[in-house]
C-alpha positions in Angstrom: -41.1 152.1 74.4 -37.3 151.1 73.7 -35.6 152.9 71.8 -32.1 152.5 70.4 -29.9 155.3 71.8 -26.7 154.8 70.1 -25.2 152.7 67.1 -23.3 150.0 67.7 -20.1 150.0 66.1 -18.6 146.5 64.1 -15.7 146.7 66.5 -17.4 147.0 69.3 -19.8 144.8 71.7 -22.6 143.2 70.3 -25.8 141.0 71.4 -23.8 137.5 70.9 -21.0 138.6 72.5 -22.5 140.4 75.6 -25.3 137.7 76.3 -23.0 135.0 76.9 -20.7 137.1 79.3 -24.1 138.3 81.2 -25.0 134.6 81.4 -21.5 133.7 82.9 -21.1 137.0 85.1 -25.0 135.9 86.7 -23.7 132.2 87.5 -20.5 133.7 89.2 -22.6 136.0 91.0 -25.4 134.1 91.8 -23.4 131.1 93.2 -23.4 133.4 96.5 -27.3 131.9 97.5 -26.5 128.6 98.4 -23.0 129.4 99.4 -24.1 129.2 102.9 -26.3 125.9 102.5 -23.8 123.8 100.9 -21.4 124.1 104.3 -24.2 124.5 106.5 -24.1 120.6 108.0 -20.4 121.3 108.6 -21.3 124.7 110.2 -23.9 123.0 112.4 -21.2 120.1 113.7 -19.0 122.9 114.6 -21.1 125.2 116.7 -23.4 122.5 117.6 -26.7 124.0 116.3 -30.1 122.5 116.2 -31.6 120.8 113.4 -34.5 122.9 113.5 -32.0 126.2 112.7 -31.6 125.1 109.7 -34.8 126.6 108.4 -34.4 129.8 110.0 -30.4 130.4 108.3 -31.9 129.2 105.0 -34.6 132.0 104.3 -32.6 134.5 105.4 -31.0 134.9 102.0 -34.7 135.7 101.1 -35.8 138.2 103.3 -32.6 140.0 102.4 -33.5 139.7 98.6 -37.1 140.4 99.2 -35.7 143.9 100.9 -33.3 144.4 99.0 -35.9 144.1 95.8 -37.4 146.5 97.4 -35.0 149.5 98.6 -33.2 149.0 94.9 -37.1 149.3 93.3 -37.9 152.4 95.5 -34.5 154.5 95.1 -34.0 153.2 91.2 -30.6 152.7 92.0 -30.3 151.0 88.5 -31.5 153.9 86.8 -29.6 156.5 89.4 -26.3 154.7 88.1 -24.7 152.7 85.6 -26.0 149.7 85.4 -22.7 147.9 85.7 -21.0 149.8 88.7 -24.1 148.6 90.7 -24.1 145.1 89.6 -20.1 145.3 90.6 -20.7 146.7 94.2 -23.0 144.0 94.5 -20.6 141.8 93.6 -18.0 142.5 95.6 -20.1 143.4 98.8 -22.1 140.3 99.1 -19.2 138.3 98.3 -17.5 140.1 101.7 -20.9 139.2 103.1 -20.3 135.6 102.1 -16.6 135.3 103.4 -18.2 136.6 106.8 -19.6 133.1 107.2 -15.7 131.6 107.3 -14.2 134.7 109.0 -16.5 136.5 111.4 -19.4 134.8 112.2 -19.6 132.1 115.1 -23.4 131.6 116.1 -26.8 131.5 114.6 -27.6 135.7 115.1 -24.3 136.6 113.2 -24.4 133.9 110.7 -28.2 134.9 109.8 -27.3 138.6 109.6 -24.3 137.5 107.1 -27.1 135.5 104.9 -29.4 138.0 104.9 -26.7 140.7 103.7 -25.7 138.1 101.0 -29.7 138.5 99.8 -29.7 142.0 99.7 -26.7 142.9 97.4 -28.1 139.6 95.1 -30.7 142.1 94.9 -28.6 144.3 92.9 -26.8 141.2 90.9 -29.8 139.0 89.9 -32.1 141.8 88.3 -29.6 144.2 87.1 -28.2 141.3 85.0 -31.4 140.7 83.7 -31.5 144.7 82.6 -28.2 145.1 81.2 -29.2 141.9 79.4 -32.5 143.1 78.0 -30.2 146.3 76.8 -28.8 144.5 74.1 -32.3 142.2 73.3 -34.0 145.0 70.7 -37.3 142.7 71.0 -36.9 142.1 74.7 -35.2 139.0 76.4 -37.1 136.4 74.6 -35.0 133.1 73.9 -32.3 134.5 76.5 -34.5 134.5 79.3 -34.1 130.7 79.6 -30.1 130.9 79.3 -30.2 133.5 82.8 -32.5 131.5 84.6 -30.6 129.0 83.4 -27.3 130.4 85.0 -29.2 131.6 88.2 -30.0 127.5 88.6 -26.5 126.8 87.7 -25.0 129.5 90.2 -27.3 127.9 93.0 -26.0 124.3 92.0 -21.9 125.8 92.0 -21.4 125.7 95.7 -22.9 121.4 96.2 -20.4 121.5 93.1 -17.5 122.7 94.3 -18.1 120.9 97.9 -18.8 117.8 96.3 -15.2 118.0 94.3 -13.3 119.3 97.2 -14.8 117.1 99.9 -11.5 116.7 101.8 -10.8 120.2 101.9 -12.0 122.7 105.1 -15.4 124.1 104.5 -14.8 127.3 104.5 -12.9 126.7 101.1 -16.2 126.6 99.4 -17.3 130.2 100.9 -14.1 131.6 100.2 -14.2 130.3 96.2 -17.7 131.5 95.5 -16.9 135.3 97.0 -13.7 135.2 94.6 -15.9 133.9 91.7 -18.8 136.4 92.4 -15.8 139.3 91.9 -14.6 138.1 89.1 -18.2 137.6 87.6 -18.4 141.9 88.7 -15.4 142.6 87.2 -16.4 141.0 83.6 -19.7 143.0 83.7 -18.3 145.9 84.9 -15.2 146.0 82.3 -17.0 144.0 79.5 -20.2 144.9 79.7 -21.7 148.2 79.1 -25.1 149.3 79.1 -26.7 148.3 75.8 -28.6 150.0 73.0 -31.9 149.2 73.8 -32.1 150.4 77.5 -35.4 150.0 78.7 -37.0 153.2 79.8 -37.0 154.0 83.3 -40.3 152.6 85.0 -40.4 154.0 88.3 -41.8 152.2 91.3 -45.2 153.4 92.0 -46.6 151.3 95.2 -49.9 153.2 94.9 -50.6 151.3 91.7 -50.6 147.8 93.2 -54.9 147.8 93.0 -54.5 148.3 89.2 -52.0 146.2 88.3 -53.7 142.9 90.1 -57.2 144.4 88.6 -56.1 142.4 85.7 -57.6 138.8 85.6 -54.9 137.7 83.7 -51.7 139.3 85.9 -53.5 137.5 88.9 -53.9 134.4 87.3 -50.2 134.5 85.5 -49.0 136.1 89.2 -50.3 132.9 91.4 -49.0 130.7 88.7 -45.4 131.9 89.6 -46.1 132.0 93.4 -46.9 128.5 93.6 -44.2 127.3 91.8 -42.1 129.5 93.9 -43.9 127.8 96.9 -42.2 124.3 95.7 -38.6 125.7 94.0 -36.4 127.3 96.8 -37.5 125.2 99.7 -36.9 121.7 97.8 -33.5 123.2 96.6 -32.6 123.9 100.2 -33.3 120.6 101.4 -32.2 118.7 98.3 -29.3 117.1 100.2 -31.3 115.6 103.2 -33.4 113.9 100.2 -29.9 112.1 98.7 -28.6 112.1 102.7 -31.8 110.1 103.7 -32.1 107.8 100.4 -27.9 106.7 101.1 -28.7 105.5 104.5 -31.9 103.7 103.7 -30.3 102.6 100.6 -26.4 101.8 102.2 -25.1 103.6 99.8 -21.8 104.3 101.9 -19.5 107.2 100.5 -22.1 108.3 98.8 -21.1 112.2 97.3 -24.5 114.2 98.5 -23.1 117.6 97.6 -21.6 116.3 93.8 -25.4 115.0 93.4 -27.3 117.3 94.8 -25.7 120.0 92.6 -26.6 117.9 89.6 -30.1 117.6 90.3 -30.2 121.2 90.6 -28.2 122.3 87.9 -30.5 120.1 85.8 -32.9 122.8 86.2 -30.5 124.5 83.7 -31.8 122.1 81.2 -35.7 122.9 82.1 -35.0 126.6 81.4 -33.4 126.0 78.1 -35.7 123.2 76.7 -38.7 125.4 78.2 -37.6 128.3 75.8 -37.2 126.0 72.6 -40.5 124.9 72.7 -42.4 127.8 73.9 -42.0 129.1 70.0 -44.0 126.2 69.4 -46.6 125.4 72.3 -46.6 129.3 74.1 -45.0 130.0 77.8 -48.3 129.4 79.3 -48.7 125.5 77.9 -45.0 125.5 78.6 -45.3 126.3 82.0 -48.3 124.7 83.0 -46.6 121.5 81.9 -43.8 121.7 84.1 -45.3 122.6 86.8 -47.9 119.8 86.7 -44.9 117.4 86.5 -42.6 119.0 89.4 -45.7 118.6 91.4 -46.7 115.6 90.6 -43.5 114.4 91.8 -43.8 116.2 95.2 -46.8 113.6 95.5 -44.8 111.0 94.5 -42.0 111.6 97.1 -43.5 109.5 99.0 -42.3 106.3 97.3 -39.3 107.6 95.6 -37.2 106.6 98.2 -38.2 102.8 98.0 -37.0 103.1 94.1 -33.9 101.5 92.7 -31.1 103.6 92.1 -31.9 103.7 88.2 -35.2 105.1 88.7 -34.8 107.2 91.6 -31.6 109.1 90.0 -33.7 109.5 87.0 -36.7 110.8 88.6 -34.7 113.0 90.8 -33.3 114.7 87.5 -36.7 115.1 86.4 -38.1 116.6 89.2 -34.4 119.1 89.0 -35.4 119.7 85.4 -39.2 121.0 85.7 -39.4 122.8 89.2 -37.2 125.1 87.8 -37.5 125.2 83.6 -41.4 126.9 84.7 -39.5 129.9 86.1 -38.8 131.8 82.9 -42.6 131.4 81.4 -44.1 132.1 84.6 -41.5 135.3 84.7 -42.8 135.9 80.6 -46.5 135.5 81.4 -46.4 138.4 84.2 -44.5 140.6 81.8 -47.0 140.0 79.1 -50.0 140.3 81.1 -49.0 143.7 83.2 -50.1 147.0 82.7 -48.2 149.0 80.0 -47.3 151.6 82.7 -46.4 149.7 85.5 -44.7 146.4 83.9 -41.6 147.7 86.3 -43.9 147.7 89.4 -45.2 144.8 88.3 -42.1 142.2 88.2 -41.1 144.2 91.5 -43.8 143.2 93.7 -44.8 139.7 91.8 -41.5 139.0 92.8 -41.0 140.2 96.0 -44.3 138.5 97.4 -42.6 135.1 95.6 -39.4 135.1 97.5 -41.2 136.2 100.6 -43.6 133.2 100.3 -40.0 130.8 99.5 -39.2 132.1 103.0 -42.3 130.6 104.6 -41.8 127.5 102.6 -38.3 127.5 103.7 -38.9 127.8 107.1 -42.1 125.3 107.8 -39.6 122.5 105.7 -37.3 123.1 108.5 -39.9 123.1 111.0 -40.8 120.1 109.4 -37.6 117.9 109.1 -37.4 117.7 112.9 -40.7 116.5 113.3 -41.8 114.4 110.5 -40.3 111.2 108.2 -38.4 112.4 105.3 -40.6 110.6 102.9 -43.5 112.5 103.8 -41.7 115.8 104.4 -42.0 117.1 100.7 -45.8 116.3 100.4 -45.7 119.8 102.4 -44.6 121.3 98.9 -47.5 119.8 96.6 -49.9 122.9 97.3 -48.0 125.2 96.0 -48.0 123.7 92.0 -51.5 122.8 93.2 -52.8 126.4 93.3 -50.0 127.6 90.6 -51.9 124.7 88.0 -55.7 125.9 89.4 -54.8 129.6 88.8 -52.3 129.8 85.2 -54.9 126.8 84.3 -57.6 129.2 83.9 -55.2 131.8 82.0 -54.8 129.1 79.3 -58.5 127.9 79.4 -59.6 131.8 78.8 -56.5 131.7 76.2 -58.1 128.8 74.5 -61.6 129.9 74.3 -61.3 133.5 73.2 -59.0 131.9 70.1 -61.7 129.0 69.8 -64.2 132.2 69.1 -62.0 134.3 66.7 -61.8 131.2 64.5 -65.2 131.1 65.0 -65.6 134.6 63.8 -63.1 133.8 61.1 -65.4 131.2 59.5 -68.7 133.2 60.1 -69.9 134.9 56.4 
């Protein structure tokens, strides 16, 4: 149970002043995942790499997150240390792990070792935001859990920004901007932010406990909800340039800013997050969720055709799809929360998540494998089964939802 450990003084920090610096801080940090994709066609002209390496350099980030999820989990370095000073030497160390990628690395074994670094010290920005944030959140992170996975969209989207502005300048300008931004983003937390009030009590990592917490109809259902919509989220993110790249030459669309408009359609997700917490008050994560993800998915179907659009519809339907394979994230995050174990909600998140990112690696790697070998307008068809099972599985969460409320207003009613 969370308790309050100390009082919080007029002076000093409070919830609406610490949230928004958390939210900021986490779309500094976080801007180090893509940092590597947005320079990668540059990086492959240079050293001449293969198409098909693309894949491989991409979901490298993730198996260093997945580990790193993992090695943080098992040692509860969070707990072992202040929250802050942790999400600082994350900071700083995978931004040094970034500017590797402009200063040390010069083929595809150094430059995937310099990703997968990057994703292991995320693994101490990303989650250890999201506990100094629920700190200050006496019921929990509620509403604010949109706003982070709002920045964590908006971080991703920062590097196609900043490349997309500064598409004159060398490459390695863009590494270089999003290591100094993830320090400053440390330094805020780390000077600004300090562990809040309602620190969540330590819930350590107990492996052994996995056959409990998926005894839970529920956790599965909520669980392979968020694993197919992580199926479809990070591998159409990756390759959300070759989808503007490919519709500018079919289209002639010459000078045509890929990087300034692929960051847009991701940091649209932004808006998904934020709109998906408004109305969850109203219609509940699950409805919420389920909604989006039939949508995003929907439009992985629809791929097909999008290219043969007009520019009208296919910018608006590429904001779309940017809004909802993203604004699920939070409700899907909120549904395995709610349906854990008590005892192991820690655990829980832990390996939920670590088996997501480990399936965005495969889903990474096969569109890769893919690109090389198959017509772009069929390539993201390969990303429809992942809402597919995520809608068959959270489906039946609501339907159960539904029924056992059906039956205590039937009960209500009954003399």
């Amino acid at each position: 149970m969370i308790q309050p450990r100390t009082s919080i003084s007029l002076s000093g920090p409070t919830t609406a002043t610490v949230i928004p610096i958390v939210v900021v801080a986490q779309l500094a940090c976080t801007s180090l995942w893509f940092a590597g994709n947005a320079v990668l066609p540059d990086i492959q002209m240079l050293w001449q790499l293969p198409a098909a390496s693309a894949g491989m350099i991409l979901s490298a980030v993730q198996a260093g997150f997945v580990v790193g999820t993992l090695l943080f989990a098992v040692y509860s370095l969070s707990d072992r240390f202040r929250a802050s000073t942790v999400f600082l030497a994350c900071a700083v160390l995978g931004a040094l792990s970034n500017l590797a990628i402009a200063t040390v690395c010069d083929d595809v074994a150094s430059l995937m070792a310099a990703r997968f670094l990057t994703g292991f010290f995320l693994a101490g920005i990303y989650p250890v935001g999201m506990k100094i944030a629920a700190s200050w959140c006496a019921g929990g992170l509620g509403k604010a859990l949109g706003y982070l996975v709002g920045a964590l969209v908006l971080g991703t989207a920062l590097p196609y920004f900043i490349r997309g502005l500064g598409a004159d300048l060398p490459w390695a300008s863009v590494v270089v901007t999003c290591s100094i931004v993830s320090v400053l983003g440390g330094l805020a937390i780390y000077f600004w932010v300090p562990s809040g009030p309602y620190l969540p009590a330590r819930s350590p990592f107990d492996l052994s406990a996995l056959p409990k917490i998926f005894r839970s109809k529920d956790l599965r259902a909520a669980a392979f909800g968020y694993f197919g919509h992580m199926w479809e989220l990070y591998a159409l993110w990756a390759f959300v340039p070759l989808i503007f790249r490919h519709y500018a030459e079919r289209n002639g669309l010459a000078g045509f800013n890929v990087a300034l408009a692929s960051s847009l359609m991701i940091g649209a997700g932004a808006i998904g997050c934020i709109l998906g917490g408004e109305l969850v008050q109203r219609f509940g994560s699950a409805r919420v969720a389920l909604t989006q993800l039939l949508t995003s998915g929907l439009l992985c179907v629809l791929s097909v055709f999008i290219f043969e659009a007009p520019p009208l519809v296919f910018f608006a339907l590429l904001g779309l799809w940017g809004m909802t394979v993203a604004g699920d994230s939070p409700q899907f995050s909120s549904l395995v929360g709610a349906n854990a174990p008590r005892a192991y909600v820690g655990t829980a998140f832990t390996i939920v998540n670590c088996i997501g990112f480990s399936i965005t690696a495969v889903s990474i790697h096969l569109l890769g494998y893919l690109s090389t070998r198959v017509p772009t307008e069929y390539l993201f068809l390969a990303l429809a089964p992942g809402p597919l099972v995520g809608l068959t599985s959270a489906g039946a969460l609501l339907r159960r939802r539904n029924v056992a409320a059906a039956n205590a207003q039937q009960q209500e009613k009954s003399p």
